[in-house]
C-alpha positions as CSV (number, residue, x, y, z in Angstrom):
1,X,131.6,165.0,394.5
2,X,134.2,166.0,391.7
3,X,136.5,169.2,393.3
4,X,137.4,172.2,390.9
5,X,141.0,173.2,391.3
6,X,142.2,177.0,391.5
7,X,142.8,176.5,388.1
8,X,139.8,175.5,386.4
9,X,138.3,177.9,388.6
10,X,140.4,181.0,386.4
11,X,139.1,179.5,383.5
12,X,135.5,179.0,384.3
13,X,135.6,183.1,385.2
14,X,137.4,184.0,382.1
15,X,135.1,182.1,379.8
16,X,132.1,184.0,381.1
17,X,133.7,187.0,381.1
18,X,135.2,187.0,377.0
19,X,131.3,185.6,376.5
20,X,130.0,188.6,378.1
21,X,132.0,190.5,376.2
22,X,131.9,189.1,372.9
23,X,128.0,188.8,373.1
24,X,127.8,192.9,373.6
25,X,130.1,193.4,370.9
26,X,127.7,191.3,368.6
27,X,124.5,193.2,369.8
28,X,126.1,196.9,369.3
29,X,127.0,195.7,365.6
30,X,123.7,193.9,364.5
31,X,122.4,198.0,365.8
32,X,124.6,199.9,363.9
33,X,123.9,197.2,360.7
34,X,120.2,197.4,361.6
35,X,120.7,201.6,360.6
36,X,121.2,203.5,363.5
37,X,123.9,206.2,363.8
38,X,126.1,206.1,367.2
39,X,123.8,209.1,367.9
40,X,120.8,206.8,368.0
41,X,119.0,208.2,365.3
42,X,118.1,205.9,362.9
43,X,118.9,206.6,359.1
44,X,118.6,204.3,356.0
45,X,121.6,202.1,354.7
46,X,121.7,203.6,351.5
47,X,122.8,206.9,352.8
48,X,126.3,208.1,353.4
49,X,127.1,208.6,357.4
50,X,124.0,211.9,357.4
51,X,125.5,214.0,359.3
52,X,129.1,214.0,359.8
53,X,128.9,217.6,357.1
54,X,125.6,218.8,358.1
55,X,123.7,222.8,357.3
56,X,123.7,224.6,360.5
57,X,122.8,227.9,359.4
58,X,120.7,229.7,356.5
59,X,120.0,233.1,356.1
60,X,116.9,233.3,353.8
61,X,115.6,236.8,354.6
62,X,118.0,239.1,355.0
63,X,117.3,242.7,356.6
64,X,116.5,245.3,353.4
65,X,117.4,243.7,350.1
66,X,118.2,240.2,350.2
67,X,119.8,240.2,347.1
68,X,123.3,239.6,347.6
69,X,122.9,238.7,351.6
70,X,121.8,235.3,351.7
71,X,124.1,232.6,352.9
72,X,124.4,229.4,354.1
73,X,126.6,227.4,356.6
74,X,127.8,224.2,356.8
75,X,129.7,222.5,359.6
76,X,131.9,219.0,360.1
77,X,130.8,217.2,363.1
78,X,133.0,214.5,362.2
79,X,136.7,213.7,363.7
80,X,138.4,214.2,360.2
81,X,138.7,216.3,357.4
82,X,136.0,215.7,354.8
83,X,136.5,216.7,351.1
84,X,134.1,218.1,349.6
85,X,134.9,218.1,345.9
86,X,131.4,216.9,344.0
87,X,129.3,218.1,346.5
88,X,125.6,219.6,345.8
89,X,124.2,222.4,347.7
90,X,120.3,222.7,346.2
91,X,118.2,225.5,347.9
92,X,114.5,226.9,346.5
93,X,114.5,229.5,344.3
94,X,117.7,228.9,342.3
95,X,117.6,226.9,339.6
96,X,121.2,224.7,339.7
97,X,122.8,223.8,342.5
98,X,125.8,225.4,344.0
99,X,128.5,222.2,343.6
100,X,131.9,222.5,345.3
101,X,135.3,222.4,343.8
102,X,138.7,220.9,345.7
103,X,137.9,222.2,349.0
104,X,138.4,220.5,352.3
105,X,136.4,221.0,355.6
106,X,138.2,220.5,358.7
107,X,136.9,219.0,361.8
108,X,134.6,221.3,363.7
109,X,135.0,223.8,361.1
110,X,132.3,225.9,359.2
111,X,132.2,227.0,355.6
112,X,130.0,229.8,354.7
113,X,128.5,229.5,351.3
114,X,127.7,233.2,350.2
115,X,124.9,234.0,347.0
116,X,126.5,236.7,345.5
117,X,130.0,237.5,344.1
118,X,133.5,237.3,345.9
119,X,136.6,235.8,346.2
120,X,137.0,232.1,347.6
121,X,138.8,231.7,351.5
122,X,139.2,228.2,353.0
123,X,136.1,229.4,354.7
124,X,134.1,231.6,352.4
125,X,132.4,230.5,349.5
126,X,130.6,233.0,347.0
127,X,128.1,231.8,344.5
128,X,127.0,234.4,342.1
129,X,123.7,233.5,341.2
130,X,120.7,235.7,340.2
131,X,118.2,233.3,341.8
132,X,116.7,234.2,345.8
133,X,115.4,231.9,348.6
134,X,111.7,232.4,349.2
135,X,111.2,234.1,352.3
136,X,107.8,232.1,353.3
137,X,109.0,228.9,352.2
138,X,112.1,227.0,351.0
139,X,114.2,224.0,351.4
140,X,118.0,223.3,351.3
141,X,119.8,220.1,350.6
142,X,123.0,218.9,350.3
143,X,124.3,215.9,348.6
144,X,127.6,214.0,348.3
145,X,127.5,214.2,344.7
146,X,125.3,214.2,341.2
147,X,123.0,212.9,340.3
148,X,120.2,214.3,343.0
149,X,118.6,211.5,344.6
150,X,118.1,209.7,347.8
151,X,121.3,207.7,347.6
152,X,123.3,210.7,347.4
153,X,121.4,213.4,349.6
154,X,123.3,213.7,353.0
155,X,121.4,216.1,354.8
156,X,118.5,218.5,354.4
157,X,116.0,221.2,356.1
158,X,113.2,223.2,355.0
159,X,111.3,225.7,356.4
160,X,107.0,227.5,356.2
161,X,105.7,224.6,354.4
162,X,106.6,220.8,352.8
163,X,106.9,219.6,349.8
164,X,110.0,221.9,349.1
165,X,112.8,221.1,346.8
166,X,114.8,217.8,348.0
167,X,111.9,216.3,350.1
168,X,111.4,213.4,348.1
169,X,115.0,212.1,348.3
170,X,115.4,213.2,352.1
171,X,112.5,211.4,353.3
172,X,113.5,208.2,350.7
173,X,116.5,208.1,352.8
174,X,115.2,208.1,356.0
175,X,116.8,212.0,357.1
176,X,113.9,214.0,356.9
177,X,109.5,213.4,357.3
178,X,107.7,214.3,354.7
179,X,105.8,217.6,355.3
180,X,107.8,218.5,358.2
181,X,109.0,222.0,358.6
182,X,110.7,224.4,360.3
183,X,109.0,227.3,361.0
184,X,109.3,230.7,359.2
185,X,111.2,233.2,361.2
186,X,109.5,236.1,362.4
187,X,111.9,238.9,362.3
188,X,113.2,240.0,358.9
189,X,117.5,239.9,359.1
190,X,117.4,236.8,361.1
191,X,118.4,233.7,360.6
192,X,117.2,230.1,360.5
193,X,120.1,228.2,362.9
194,X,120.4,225.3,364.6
195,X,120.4,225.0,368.6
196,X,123.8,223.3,368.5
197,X,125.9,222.3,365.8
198,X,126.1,218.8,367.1
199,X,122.2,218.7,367.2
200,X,120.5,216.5,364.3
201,X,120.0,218.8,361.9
202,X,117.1,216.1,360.6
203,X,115.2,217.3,363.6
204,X,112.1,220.2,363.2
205,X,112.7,221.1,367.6
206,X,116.7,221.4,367.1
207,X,115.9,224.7,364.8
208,X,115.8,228.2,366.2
209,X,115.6,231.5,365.1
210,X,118.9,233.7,365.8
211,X,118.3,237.0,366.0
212,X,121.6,238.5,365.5
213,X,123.6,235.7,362.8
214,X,126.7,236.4,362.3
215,X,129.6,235.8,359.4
216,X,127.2,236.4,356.6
Protein backbone atom coordinates (compact mmCIF):
# COMPACT_ATOMS: atom_id res chain seq x y z
CA UNK A 1 0.00 0.00 0.00
CA UNK A 2 2.11 3.15 -1.17
CA UNK A 3 1.76 6.04 1.91
CA UNK A 4 1.20 9.82 0.82
CA UNK A 5 3.42 12.10 2.82
CA UNK A 6 2.14 15.51 4.39
CA UNK A 7 3.65 16.82 1.49
CA UNK A 8 2.15 15.33 -1.43
CA UNK A 9 -0.85 15.68 0.50
CA UNK A 10 -0.53 19.93 0.14
CA UNK A 11 -0.12 19.31 -3.38
CA UNK A 12 -2.85 16.96 -4.11
CA UNK A 13 -5.34 19.88 -2.36
CA UNK A 14 -3.81 22.70 -4.16
CA UNK A 15 -4.01 21.07 -7.53
CA UNK A 16 -7.76 20.63 -7.18
CA UNK A 17 -8.28 23.73 -5.84
CA UNK A 18 -6.27 26.14 -8.89
CA UNK A 19 -8.38 23.41 -11.23
CA UNK A 20 -11.52 24.50 -9.59
CA UNK A 21 -10.60 27.69 -10.06
CA UNK A 22 -9.26 27.93 -13.35
CA UNK A 23 -12.22 25.78 -14.75
CA UNK A 24 -14.76 28.69 -13.38
CA UNK A 25 -12.74 31.27 -14.78
CA UNK A 26 -12.96 29.54 -18.24
CA UNK A 27 -16.81 28.99 -18.01
CA UNK A 28 -17.57 32.88 -16.98
CA UNK A 29 -15.42 33.90 -20.20
CA UNK A 30 -16.81 31.41 -22.87
CA UNK A 31 -20.45 33.52 -21.25
CA UNK A 32 -19.36 36.78 -21.66
CA UNK A 33 -17.78 35.69 -25.35
CA UNK A 34 -20.95 33.73 -26.03
CA UNK A 35 -22.79 37.69 -25.69
CA UNK A 36 -24.06 38.17 -22.50
CA UNK A 37 -23.51 41.42 -20.51
CA UNK A 38 -22.38 40.95 -16.67
CA UNK A 39 -26.12 41.96 -16.22
CA UNK A 40 -27.20 38.70 -17.93
CA UNK A 41 -28.92 40.15 -20.66
CA UNK A 42 -27.79 38.85 -23.67
CA UNK A 43 -26.86 41.37 -26.56
CA UNK A 44 -25.09 40.72 -29.97
CA UNK A 45 -21.24 40.90 -30.44
CA UNK A 46 -21.35 43.50 -32.96
CA UNK A 47 -22.61 46.05 -30.57
CA UNK A 48 -20.66 48.39 -28.35
CA UNK A 49 -21.10 47.44 -24.38
CA UNK A 50 -25.50 48.54 -24.81
CA UNK A 51 -25.84 50.11 -22.03
CA UNK A 52 -23.15 51.63 -20.21
CA UNK A 53 -24.83 55.40 -21.78
CA UNK A 54 -28.25 54.43 -21.96
CA UNK A 55 -31.97 57.01 -22.51
CA UNK A 56 -33.56 57.12 -19.22
CA UNK A 57 -36.07 59.71 -19.72
CA UNK A 58 -38.17 61.42 -22.75
CA UNK A 59 -40.60 63.92 -22.54
CA UNK A 60 -42.65 63.54 -25.82
CA UNK A 61 -45.93 65.38 -24.73
CA UNK A 62 -45.42 68.12 -22.88
CA UNK A 63 -48.31 69.96 -20.90
CA UNK A 64 -49.78 72.94 -23.50
CA UNK A 65 -47.47 73.48 -26.40
CA UNK A 66 -44.88 71.07 -26.87
CA UNK A 67 -42.97 73.09 -28.90
CA UNK A 68 -39.97 74.07 -27.25
CA UNK A 69 -40.58 71.49 -24.06
CA UNK A 70 -39.47 68.27 -25.25
CA UNK A 71 -36.33 66.70 -23.86
CA UNK A 72 -34.54 63.91 -23.47
CA UNK A 73 -32.20 62.29 -20.84
CA UNK A 74 -29.37 60.24 -20.92
CA UNK A 75 -27.53 58.60 -18.10
CA UNK A 76 -23.80 56.71 -17.62
CA UNK A 77 -24.29 53.56 -15.85
CA UNK A 78 -20.80 52.77 -16.39
CA UNK A 79 -17.67 53.28 -13.80
CA UNK A 80 -15.90 55.92 -16.09
CA UNK A 81 -16.28 58.82 -17.94
CA UNK A 82 -17.57 58.17 -21.45
CA UNK A 83 -17.03 60.72 -24.33
CA UNK A 84 -19.51 61.37 -26.30
CA UNK A 85 -18.09 63.19 -29.22
CA UNK A 86 -19.73 61.48 -32.60
CA UNK A 87 -22.65 60.47 -30.96
CA UNK A 88 -26.32 60.19 -32.65
CA UNK A 89 -29.45 60.94 -30.85
CA UNK A 90 -32.33 59.97 -33.62
CA UNK A 91 -35.99 60.45 -32.31
CA UNK A 92 -39.45 60.43 -34.74
CA UNK A 93 -40.48 63.37 -36.02
CA UNK A 94 -37.20 65.31 -36.71
CA UNK A 95 -35.59 64.73 -39.64
CA UNK A 96 -31.50 64.68 -38.63
CA UNK A 97 -30.27 63.50 -35.76
CA UNK A 98 -29.08 65.51 -32.77
CA UNK A 99 -25.02 64.49 -32.88
CA UNK A 100 -22.87 65.58 -29.91
CA UNK A 101 -19.76 67.68 -29.98
CA UNK A 102 -16.60 67.33 -27.25
CA UNK A 103 -18.65 66.56 -24.37
CA UNK A 104 -17.96 64.15 -21.57
CA UNK A 105 -20.48 62.24 -19.36
CA UNK A 106 -19.36 61.36 -16.04
CA UNK A 107 -20.22 58.26 -14.13
CA UNK A 108 -23.75 58.25 -12.86
CA UNK A 109 -24.32 61.42 -14.37
CA UNK A 110 -27.27 62.68 -16.61
CA UNK A 111 -27.26 64.98 -19.61
CA UNK A 112 -30.42 66.47 -20.61
CA UNK A 113 -30.78 67.01 -24.24
CA UNK A 114 -33.34 69.95 -24.72
CA UNK A 115 -35.37 70.58 -28.48
CA UNK A 116 -35.38 74.12 -28.56
CA UNK A 117 -32.73 76.92 -28.16
CA UNK A 118 -30.23 77.69 -25.21
CA UNK A 119 -26.93 77.78 -24.09
CA UNK A 120 -24.77 74.48 -23.65
CA UNK A 121 -23.95 73.42 -19.50
CA UNK A 122 -21.90 70.19 -18.84
CA UNK A 123 -25.40 69.01 -18.29
CA UNK A 124 -27.72 70.76 -20.65
CA UNK A 125 -27.94 70.35 -24.10
CA UNK A 126 -30.25 72.46 -26.51
CA UNK A 127 -31.06 71.37 -29.93
CA UNK A 128 -32.89 73.99 -31.91
CA UNK A 129 -34.87 72.06 -34.21
CA UNK A 130 -38.34 72.87 -35.76
CA UNK A 131 -39.27 69.17 -35.93
CA UNK A 132 -41.73 67.51 -32.76
CA UNK A 133 -42.05 63.94 -31.32
CA UNK A 134 -45.34 62.39 -32.13
CA UNK A 135 -47.34 62.17 -29.17
CA UNK A 136 -49.13 58.59 -30.10
CA UNK A 137 -46.14 57.13 -31.36
CA UNK A 138 -42.32 57.60 -31.61
CA UNK A 139 -39.00 56.08 -31.18
CA UNK A 140 -35.56 57.34 -29.94
CA UNK A 141 -32.15 55.86 -30.59
CA UNK A 142 -28.87 56.51 -29.85
CA UNK A 143 -25.75 55.54 -31.55
CA UNK A 144 -21.98 55.67 -30.94
CA UNK A 145 -21.47 57.22 -34.15
CA UNK A 146 -22.56 57.69 -38.12
CA UNK A 147 -23.40 56.00 -40.11
CA UNK A 148 -26.95 54.74 -38.53
CA UNK A 149 -26.96 51.13 -38.40
CA UNK A 150 -26.95 48.16 -36.17
CA UNK A 151 -23.28 48.14 -35.57
CA UNK A 152 -23.32 51.43 -34.30
CA UNK A 153 -26.77 51.79 -32.40
CA UNK A 154 -26.13 51.52 -28.57
CA UNK A 155 -29.42 51.72 -27.18
CA UNK A 156 -32.96 52.44 -28.08
CA UNK A 157 -36.89 52.76 -26.89
CA UNK A 158 -40.02 53.40 -28.53
CA UNK A 159 -43.32 53.93 -27.47
CA UNK A 160 -47.65 53.46 -28.93
CA UNK A 161 -46.70 51.29 -31.73
CA UNK A 162 -43.48 49.36 -33.67
CA UNK A 163 -41.93 49.91 -36.48
CA UNK A 164 -40.64 53.37 -35.39
CA UNK A 165 -37.51 54.98 -36.51
CA UNK A 166 -34.29 52.81 -35.38
CA UNK A 167 -36.09 49.48 -35.00
CA UNK A 168 -34.46 47.79 -37.66
CA UNK A 169 -30.85 48.33 -36.39
CA UNK A 170 -31.99 47.81 -32.61
CA UNK A 171 -33.43 44.56 -33.10
CA UNK A 172 -30.34 43.57 -35.77
CA UNK A 173 -28.26 44.08 -32.78
CA UNK A 174 -29.97 42.14 -30.47
CA UNK A 175 -31.19 45.51 -27.94
CA UNK A 176 -34.57 45.83 -28.76
CA UNK A 177 -37.81 43.09 -30.35
CA UNK A 178 -39.23 44.08 -33.09
CA UNK A 179 -42.77 45.53 -32.51
CA UNK A 180 -42.30 45.95 -28.92
CA UNK A 181 -43.41 49.12 -27.25
CA UNK A 182 -43.81 50.99 -24.54
CA UNK A 183 -46.95 52.26 -23.86
CA UNK A 184 -48.27 55.77 -24.61
CA UNK A 185 -48.63 57.81 -21.52
CA UNK A 186 -51.85 58.76 -20.44
CA UNK A 187 -51.54 62.17 -18.91
CA UNK A 188 -50.51 64.99 -21.15
CA UNK A 189 -47.01 66.86 -19.28
CA UNK A 190 -45.75 63.57 -18.29
CA UNK A 191 -43.03 61.75 -19.04
CA UNK A 192 -41.99 58.42 -20.46
CA UNK A 193 -39.04 57.23 -17.67
CA UNK A 194 -37.43 54.41 -16.71
CA UNK A 195 -38.13 52.54 -13.16
CA UNK A 196 -34.40 52.79 -12.41
CA UNK A 197 -31.60 54.11 -14.17
CA UNK A 198 -29.73 50.97 -13.77
CA UNK A 199 -32.72 48.99 -15.18
CA UNK A 200 -32.30 47.69 -18.97
CA UNK A 201 -33.52 50.28 -20.75
CA UNK A 202 -34.01 47.36 -23.67
CA UNK A 203 -36.83 46.16 -21.57
CA UNK A 204 -40.85 47.21 -22.36
CA UNK A 205 -41.81 46.38 -18.09
CA UNK A 206 -38.68 48.58 -16.89
CA UNK A 207 -40.73 51.85 -18.41
CA UNK A 208 -43.09 53.89 -16.36
CA UNK A 209 -44.99 56.91 -16.69
CA UNK A 210 -43.77 59.82 -14.24
CA UNK A 211 -46.15 62.08 -13.48
CA UNK A 212 -44.30 64.97 -12.29
CA UNK A 213 -40.57 64.85 -14.56
CA UNK A 214 -38.37 67.00 -13.63
CA UNK A 215 -35.12 69.05 -15.17
CA UNK A 216 -36.82 69.61 -18.52
Amino acid sequence: MKIINSSQKVFYVLFFVFSIIFLTVASTNSYYQEGFSKSGNRFSSTVWNPGVVRITEVLYNPAGTDAGKEGIKIYNAGGQAVNLSGYALDVSGVSSPYLFGDVSINPGKIIIIHKNSGTDSANQKYWPTTGLMPNDSGSIALYKGLPKNSSNIIDFVQYGSGGGKGEAHASGAGIWAAGEYVPIISTEGSSMALKNKNNDTNKVGNWKEQTMPTGF
